[in-house]
C-alpha positions in Angstrom: 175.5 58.0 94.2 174.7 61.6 92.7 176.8 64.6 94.6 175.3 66.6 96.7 173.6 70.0 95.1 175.8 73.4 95.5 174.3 75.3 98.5 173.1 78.8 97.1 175.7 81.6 97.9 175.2 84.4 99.8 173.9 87.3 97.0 172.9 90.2 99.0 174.6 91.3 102.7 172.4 94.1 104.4 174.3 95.4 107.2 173.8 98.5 110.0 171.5 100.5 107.5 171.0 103.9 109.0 168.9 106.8 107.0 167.9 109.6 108.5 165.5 112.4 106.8 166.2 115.6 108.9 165.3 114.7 112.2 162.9 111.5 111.4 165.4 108.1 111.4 163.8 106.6 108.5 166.1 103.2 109.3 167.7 102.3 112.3 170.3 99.3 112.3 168.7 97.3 109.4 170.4 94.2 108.9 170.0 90.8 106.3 171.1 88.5 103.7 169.5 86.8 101.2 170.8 83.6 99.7 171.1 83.3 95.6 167.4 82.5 94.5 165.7 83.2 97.5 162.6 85.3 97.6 162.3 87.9 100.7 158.7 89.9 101.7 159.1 92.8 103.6 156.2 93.4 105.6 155.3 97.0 107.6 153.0 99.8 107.5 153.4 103.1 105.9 156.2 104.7 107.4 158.0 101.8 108.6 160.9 102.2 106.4 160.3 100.1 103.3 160.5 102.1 100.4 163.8 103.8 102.0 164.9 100.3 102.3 164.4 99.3 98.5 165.5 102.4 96.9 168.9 101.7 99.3 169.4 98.4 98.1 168.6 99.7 94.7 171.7 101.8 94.8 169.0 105.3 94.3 169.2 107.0 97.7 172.7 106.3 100.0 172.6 105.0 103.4 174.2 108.0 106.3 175.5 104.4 107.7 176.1 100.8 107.2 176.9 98.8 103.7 174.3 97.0 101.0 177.0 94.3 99.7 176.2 92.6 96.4 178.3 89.2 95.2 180.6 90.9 98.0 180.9 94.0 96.7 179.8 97.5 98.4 177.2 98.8 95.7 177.7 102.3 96.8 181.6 102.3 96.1 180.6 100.9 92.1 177.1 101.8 91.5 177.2 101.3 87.9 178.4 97.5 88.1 175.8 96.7 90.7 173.0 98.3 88.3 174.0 95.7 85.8 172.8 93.0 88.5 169.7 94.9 90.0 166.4 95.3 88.9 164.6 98.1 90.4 160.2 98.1 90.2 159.4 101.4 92.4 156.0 102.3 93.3 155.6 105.5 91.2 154.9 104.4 87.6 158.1 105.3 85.2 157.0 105.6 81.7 157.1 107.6 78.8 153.5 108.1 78.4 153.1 109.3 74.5 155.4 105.9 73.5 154.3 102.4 72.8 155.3 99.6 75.7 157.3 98.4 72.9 159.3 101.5 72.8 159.6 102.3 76.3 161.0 98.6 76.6 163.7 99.3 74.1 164.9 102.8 76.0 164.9 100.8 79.3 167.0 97.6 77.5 169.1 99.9 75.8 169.9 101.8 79.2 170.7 98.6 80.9 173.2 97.7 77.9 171.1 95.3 76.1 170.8 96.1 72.4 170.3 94.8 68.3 168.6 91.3 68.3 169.0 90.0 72.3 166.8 93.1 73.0 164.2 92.3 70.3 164.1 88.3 72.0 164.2 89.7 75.2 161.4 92.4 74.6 159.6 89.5 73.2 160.2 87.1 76.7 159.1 89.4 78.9 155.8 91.1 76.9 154.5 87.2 77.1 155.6 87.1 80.8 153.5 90.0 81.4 150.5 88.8 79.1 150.6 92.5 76.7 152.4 90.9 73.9 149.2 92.0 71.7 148.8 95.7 73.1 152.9 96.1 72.4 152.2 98.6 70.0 150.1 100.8 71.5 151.0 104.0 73.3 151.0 103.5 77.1 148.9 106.3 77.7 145.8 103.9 76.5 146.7 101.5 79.1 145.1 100.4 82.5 146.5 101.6 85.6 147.6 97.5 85.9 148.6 97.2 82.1 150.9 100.1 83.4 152.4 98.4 86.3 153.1 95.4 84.4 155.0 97.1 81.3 156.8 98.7 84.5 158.2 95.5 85.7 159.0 94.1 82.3 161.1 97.0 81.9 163.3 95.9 85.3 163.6 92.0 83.9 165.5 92.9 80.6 168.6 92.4 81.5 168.1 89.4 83.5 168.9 90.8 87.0 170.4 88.5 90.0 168.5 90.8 92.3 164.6 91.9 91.3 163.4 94.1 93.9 159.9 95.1 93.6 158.1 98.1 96.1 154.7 97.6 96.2 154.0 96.3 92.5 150.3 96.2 93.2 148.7 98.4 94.7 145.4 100.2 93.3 145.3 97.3 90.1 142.8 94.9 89.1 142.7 91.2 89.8 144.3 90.4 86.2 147.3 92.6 86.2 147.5 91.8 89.9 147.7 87.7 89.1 149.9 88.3 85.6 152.6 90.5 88.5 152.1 88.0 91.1 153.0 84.2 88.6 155.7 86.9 87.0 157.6 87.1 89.7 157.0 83.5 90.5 158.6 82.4 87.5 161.7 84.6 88.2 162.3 83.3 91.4 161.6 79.8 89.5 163.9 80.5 87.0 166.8 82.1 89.7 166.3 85.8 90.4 166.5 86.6 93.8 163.6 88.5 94.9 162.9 91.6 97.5 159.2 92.6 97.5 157.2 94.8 99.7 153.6 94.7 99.9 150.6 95.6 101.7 149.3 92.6 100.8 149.8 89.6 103.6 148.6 87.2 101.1 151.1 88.0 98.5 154.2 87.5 100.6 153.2 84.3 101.6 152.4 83.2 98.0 155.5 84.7 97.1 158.5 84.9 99.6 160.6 81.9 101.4 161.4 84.1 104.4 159.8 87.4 105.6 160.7 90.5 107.0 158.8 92.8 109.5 159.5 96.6 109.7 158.2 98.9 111.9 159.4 102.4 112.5 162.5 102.1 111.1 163.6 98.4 112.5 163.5 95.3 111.7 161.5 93.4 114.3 161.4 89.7 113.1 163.1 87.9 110.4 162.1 84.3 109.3 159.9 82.1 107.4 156.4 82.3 107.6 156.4 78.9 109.8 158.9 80.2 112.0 157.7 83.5 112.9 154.1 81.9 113.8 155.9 79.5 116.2 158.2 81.7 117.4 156.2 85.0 117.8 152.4 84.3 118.1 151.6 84.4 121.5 147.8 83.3 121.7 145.4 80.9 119.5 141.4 81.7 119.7 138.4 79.7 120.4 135.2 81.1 118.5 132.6 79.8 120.2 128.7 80.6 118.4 126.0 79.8 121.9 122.2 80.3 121.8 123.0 82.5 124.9 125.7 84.1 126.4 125.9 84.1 130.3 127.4 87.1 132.3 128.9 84.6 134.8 130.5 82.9 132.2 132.0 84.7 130.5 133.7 86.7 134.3 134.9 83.3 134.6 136.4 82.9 131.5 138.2 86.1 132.0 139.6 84.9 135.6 141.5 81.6 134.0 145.0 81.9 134.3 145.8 81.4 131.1 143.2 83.2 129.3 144.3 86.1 127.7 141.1 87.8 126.8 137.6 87.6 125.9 135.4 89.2 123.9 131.4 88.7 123.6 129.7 90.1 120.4 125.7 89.3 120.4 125.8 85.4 121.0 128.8 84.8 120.2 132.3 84.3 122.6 135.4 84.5 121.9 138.2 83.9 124.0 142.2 84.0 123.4 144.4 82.0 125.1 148.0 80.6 125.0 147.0 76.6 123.8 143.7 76.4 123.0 144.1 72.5 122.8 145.5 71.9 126.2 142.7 73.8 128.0 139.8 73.5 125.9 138.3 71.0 128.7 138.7 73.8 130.8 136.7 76.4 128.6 133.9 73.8 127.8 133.4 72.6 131.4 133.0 76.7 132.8 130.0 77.2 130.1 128.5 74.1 130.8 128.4 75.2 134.4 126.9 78.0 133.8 124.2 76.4 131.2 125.7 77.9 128.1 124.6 75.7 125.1 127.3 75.4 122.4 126.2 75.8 118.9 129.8 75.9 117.7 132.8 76.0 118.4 135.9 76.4 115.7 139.4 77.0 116.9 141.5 79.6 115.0 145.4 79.0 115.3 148.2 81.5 114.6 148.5 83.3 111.6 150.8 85.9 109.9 148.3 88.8 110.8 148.3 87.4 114.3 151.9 88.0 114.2 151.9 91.2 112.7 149.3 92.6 115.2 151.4 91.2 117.8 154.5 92.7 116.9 153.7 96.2 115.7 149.8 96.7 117.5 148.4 97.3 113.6 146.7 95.8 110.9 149.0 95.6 107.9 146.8 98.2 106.2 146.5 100.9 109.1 
């Protein structure tokens, strides 16, 4: 009989954030953990508090209240110990232009205190990681805005961090760069790394992250994984219905149901939101047939991430 497996330790403690930028509250009571391997998406449009969030956790900007705890300890009490854990991707782009990626990778390793030949095999790891092991020589300032980005994150995996925390790795990049970042960070979380990574990109937290967070002006409003927070938070399902006409009556009708939510009507087509399109789909099918509505089709959308998103904060994740 084989033991059981080790249950992953608690790595990172968020507790009571507060951070205030004169008189905006950038953060208001931000609280969560993260288990040893995990990967965590924050989710939020611009202005929610995201970036204040990473460079927090990153040990750049200091909280006004509330503790960022690290393999239990507070990293703004010891700073320097916890950078030797933390790897820190921010959005701006932090390289010396005029120097090969080769170069720039051995400043970064050498600030992180790796040096002599476990920088050289490490400089070597994460150039193939990043799929620029044959541009290594060449000075950054010939590179793509995503060559860029991805020089920029092999910079922060040099030393191995526990914690890789990544703010919006890739935005404005092409499809490449974009897939190289995306099975990079992949593999780290594979490999053990525990990953933080904000996005504007619903897709690529839910490629990427075991749970998600979603922050809106300045809180966090909804913690889980992606299953949970569809079952737990999405309050409606559709039914797109395609008809060769689209009756007035109808559709009034379909608005009075008790447990229709809303309808919409674009050209011929109908759709209408409701709490559970599977128990009262008899319902919707025998109002349009009574009012001579032919069905053409009829698909029924269930809950998504965006669904909860819109519900939650009343915006697109792009607005």
């Amino acid at each position: 009989m084989k033991p059981a497996a080790a249950k992953p330790e608690t790595l990172l403690e968020v507790s009571h954030l507060k951070k205030a930028y004169g008189k905006k509250q950038a953060l208001k009571n931000v609280s969560f953990a993260l288990k040893e391997g995990s990967s965590f998406g924050f989710l939020g449009p611009n202005g929610a508090g995201k970036s204040t969030t990473m460079k927090i956790l990153a040990g750049i900007v200091k909280a006004d209240s509330g503790s960022v705890r690290l393999l239990g300890r507070d990293i703004a009490r010891d700073p320097r110990a916890a950078s030797r854990h933390i790897g820190y991707v921010p959005q701006e782009i932090t390289l010396y232009e005029k120097l090969s990626a080769y170069d720039n990778l051995v400043f970064f390793g050498q600030a992180y205190g790796v040096a002599g030949n476990d920088l050289k095999r490490r400089i070597g790891e994460v150039l193939e990681k990043t799929g620029l092991r044959d541009r290594a020589r060449d000075e950054v300032q010939t590179y793509s805005g995503g060559m860029k980005r991805r020089i920029n994150i092999a910079a922060a995996m040099l030393h191995r961090p526990k914690l890789l925390i990544l703010d919006e790795p890739t935005v404005g990049i092409d499809p490449q760069s974009r897939n190289h970042i995306l099975e990079s960070v992949r593999t780290l979380n594979r490999m053990g790394s525990t990953i933080v990574y904000t996005t504007h990109y619903m897709e690529e937290v839910e490629a990427i992250s075991t749970r998600i967070g979603i922050l809106d002006h300045g809180r966090l409003i909804a913690e889980g994984t992606k299953e949970e927070l569809v079952r737990q938070l999405a309050r409606e399902e559709k039914l797109v219905i395609a008809t060769d006409g689209v009756s007035p009556e109808a559709v009034e009708e379909l608005r009075g149901h008790r447990q229709v939510e809303r309808v919409d009507v674009e050209g011929n087509d109908i759709t209408v939101y409701l709490q559970s399109a599977s128990t009262y789909l008899q319902d919707i099918l025998f109002i349009l047939s009574n009012h001579q509505v032919r069905i053409r089709t009829l698909n029924r959308v269930e809950p998504d991430l965006e669904t909860v998103f819109l519900a939650l904060t009343g915006r697109t994740l792009r607005d």
